[in-house]
N, C-alpha and C positions, 0 to 999 in steps of 0.2 A: 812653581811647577818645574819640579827639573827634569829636559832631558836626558833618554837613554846615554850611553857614556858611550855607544856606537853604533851604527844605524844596522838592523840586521834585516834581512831580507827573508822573508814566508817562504816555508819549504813544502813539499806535497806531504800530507798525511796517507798514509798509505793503508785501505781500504780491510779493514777490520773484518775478518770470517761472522759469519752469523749474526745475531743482534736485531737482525732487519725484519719489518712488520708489514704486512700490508692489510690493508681491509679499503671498505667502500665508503664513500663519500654519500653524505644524503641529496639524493639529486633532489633537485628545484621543484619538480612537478611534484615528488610527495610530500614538500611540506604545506600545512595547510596556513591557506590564504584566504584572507577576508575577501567579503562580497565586492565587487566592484562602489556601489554607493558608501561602501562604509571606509574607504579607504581614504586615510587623510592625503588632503591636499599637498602635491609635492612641493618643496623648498627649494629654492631656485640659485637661492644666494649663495653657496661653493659655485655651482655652475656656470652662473653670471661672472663671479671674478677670475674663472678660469677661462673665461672667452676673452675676459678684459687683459687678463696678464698676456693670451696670444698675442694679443694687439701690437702689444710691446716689443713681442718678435724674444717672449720669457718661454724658452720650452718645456712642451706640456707633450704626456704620453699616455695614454690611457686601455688599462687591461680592463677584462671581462671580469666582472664580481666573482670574488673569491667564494669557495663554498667551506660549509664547515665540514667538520669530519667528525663521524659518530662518536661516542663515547667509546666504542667498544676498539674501535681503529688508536684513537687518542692515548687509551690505555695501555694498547698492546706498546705500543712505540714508546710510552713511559719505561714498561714493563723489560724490551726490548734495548734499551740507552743502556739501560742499569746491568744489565749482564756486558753488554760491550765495554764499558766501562768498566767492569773488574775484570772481566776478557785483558783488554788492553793495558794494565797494570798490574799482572799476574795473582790477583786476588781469588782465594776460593769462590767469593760470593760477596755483592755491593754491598756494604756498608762496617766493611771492615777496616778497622784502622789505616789513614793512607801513608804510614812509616810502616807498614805491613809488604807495600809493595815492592814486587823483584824486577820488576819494568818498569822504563822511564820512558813514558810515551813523548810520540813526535812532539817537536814545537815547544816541550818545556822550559828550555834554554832561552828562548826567546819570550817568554814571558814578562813584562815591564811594567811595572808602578808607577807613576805620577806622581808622586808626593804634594801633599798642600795638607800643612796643620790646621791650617781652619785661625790663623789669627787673624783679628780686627772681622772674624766676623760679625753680621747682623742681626744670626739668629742669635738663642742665647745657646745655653745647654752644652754640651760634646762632642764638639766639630770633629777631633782627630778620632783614628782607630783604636779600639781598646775595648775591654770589660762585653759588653753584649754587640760592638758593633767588629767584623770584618772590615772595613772597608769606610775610609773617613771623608766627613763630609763633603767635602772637595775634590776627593781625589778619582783618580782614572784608572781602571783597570785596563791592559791591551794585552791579548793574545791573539795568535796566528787560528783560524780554523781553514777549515775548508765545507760545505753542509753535508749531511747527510743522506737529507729528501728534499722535495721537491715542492715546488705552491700545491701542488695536488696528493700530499703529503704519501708520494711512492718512493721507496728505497731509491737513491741513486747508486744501480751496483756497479757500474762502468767508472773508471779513474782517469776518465778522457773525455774531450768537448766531440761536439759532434766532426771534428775537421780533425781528428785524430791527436792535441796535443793535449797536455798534461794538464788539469785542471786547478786553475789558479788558487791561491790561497789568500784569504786575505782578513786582515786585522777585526777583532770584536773590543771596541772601547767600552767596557763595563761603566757606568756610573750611574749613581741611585740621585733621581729627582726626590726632592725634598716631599717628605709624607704626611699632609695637612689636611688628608680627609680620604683614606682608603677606608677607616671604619669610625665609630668613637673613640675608639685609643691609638688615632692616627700619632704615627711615633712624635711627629716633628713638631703637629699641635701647637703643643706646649712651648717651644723654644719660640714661637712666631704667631704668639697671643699676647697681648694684653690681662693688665689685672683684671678687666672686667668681662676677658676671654674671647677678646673679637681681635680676627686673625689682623696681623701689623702687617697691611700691605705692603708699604714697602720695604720693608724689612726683607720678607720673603721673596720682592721681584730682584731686590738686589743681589742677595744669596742664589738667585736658580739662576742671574745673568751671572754669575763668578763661576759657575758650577759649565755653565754653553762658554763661557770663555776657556775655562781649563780642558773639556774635551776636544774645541779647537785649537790650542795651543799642542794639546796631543797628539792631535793628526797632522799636525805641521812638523811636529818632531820628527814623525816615524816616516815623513816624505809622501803622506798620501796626497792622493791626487782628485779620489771619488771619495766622496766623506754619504754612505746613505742611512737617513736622516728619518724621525717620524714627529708628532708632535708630542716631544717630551715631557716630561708630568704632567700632562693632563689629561690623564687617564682617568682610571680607578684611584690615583693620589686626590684628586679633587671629587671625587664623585659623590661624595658623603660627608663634603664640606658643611653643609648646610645645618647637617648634626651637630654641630659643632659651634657652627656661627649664624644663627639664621639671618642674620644680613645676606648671606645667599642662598638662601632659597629660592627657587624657582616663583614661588605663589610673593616674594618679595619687588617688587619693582619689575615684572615679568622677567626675571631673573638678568635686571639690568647689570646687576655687582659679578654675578659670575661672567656674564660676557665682556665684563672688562676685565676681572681679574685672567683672564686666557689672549684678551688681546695684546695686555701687558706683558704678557709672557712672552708674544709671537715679536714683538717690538722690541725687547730684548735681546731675543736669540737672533734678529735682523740687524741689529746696533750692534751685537757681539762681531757679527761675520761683518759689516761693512768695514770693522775699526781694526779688525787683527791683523796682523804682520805678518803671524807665522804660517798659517794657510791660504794658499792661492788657490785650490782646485774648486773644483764645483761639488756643491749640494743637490742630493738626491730625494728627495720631498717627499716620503709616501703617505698619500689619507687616502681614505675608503669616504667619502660623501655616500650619502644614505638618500638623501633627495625627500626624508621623514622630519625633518628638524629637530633630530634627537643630538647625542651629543657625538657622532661620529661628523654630521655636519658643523654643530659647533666650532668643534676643533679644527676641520678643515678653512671655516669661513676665519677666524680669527688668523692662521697664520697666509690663507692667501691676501687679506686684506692687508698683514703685515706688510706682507712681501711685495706689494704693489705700491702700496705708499713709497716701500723705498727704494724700489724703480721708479718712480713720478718723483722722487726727491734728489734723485743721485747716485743714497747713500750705498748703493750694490748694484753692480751690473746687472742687466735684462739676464742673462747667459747665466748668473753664478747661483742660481739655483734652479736646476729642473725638477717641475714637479710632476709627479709617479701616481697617478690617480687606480684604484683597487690592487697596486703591486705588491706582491709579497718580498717585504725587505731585506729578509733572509736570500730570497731570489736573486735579488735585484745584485746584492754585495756579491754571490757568485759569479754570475753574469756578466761583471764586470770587471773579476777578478780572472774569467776565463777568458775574457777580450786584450788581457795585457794588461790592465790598470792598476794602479796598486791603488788599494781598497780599504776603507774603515767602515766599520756597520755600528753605529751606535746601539746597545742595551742600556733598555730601562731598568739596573742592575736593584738589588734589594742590601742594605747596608748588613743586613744581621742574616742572610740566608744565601748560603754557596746554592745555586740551582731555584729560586725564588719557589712559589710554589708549586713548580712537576705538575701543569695543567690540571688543579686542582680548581675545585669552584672561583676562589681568588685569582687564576689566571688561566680563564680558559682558552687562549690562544699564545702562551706565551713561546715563546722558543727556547727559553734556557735550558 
């Protein structure tokens, strides 16, 4: 991975005319909710090991449950990006050629690569950048932003914090978790299968722990300090695993294979930050626990369980990770960047698509 050739500092993006959307959130009382009797029994295990990690004196912060935003608000703000965006690089209209443009928007300068070919990797297949892919298996994407809106997805039209100064800018590390099961024709699949088509555990834990190494090696370069954090591929990358490999299916060992293959993950990206060199600051943790045992608790149980074993073992201070229970991570990397921090927001980036899918069915909450 090699460092920038000089360490540049995030300047303020300065606040784009028009673009902006608003609409209304669907409040809580009119979405329809089951009977009191028919309501499954809540899941306790995030919450338990969020009480255990206080113990430790690991800080824990916890916002009010995010709400969704209509379809018709979603769209406009799709709808709304794309005009600011030829707005801001003098285009007649989005999707025109970008050697078209007569303006070079803020922050372009400071745009940086990561570089990493991809040798002696584990998967098989096309590690570097080329032919159908943008963006190579290892590598890190980092740009300056600043957001837009809001957890309550409202225009921020003000270019000030609430105490009157400038509001901070701070780093987006692009990089795409390996894709082993967003559909049947998960990209990555194949590279981290077997001839008999059952995914090569570790093969795969090794490649996403080289991939949580290179984004922290990047945040250490660029001098951050707040690195925030969510639980990486194991999303919608895993969610349709099972198509693929029914070793994890759910109805398989009451889906004993996937809550290891997510623990193995979180054990990883813990192993990664306890061993690295190049960043000191702290981890910003966000999951949304559901209290449903669907896979929004999954994800949360598997990496605080990580993360406490390696508090109980050593290998990571109590302190170097706080975890952000219902925070919006978009928020959060502001927030932080207006308090004076210098700032890295990790994205779940997509290797073969600038803008992933534009909160299309495939990512209905995405922020790209």
């Amino acid at each position: 991975l090699q460092p920038p050739s000089a360490m540049v500092t995030p300047m303020l993006v300065s606040e784009a005319p028009g673009g902006a959307v608003e609409g209304m959130l669907v409040p809580e009382r009119s979405r329809q909710s089951r009977p009191e009797t028919n309501r499954p029994r809540e899941n306790r295990e995030p919450f338990d090991l969020l009480d255990e990690l206080y113990k430790y004196r690991a800080p824990v912060k916890k916002f009010p449950p995010l709400q969704f935003p209509t379809d018709r608000l979603r769209d406009g703000i799709r709808d709304g990006t794309k005009k600011k965006v030829a707005q801001e690089l003098g285009l007649r209209h989005f999707g025109l050629p970008a050697r078209d443009a007569i303006i070079i928007p803020p922050h372009c300068e400071q745009v940086c690569l990561f570089t990493d070919e991809g040798e002696n990797s584990a998967g098989k297949g096309q590690a570097h950048a080329g032919g159908n892919f943008l963006l190579g298996r290892f590598e890190v994407l980092a740009l300056s932003a600043v957001a837009d809106y809001d957890e309550a997805w409202r225009f921020v039209r003000s270019a000030a914090t609430m105490n009157g100064s400038k509001r901070g800018a701070f780093w987006v590390l692009h990089a795409a978790a390996l894709n082993i099961g967003e559909n049947e024709h998960a990209t990555d699949f194949r590279d981290y299968s077997n001839e008999m088509g059952r995914l090569e555990f570790i093969a795969y834990i090794e490649d996403m722990g080289r991939i949580y190494e290179n984004i922290l090696q990047a945040a250490g370069a660029l001098g951050v300090t707040n690195l925030v954090f969510f639980p990486f591929g194991m999303g919608a990358f895993l969610r349709n695993l099972y198509k693929l490999d029914p070793e994890y299916a759910e109805a398989n060992l009451q889906g004993q294979r996937l809550r290891e293959l997510r623990h193995a993950l979180a054990k990883r990206f813990v192993r990664a930050l306890g061993e690295t060199k190049l960043f000191v600051g702290k981890v910003h943790l966000c999951i949304a626990p559901s209290g449903r045992g669907d896979e929004l608790d999954a994800n949360a149980t598997a990496f605080l369980a990580e993360i406490l074993a390696g508090v109980k073992t050593g290998l990571i201070h109590p302190k170097a990770i706080e975890t952000l229970v219902n925070a919006d991570a978009l928020v959060a990397a502001q927030n932080l960047a207006d308090a004076g921090s210098r700032v890295a927001l990790v994205n779940g980036a997509n290797r073969r698509m600038v803008g992933n899918h534009w909160f299309s069915d495939g990512a209905r909450m995405a922020i790209d």
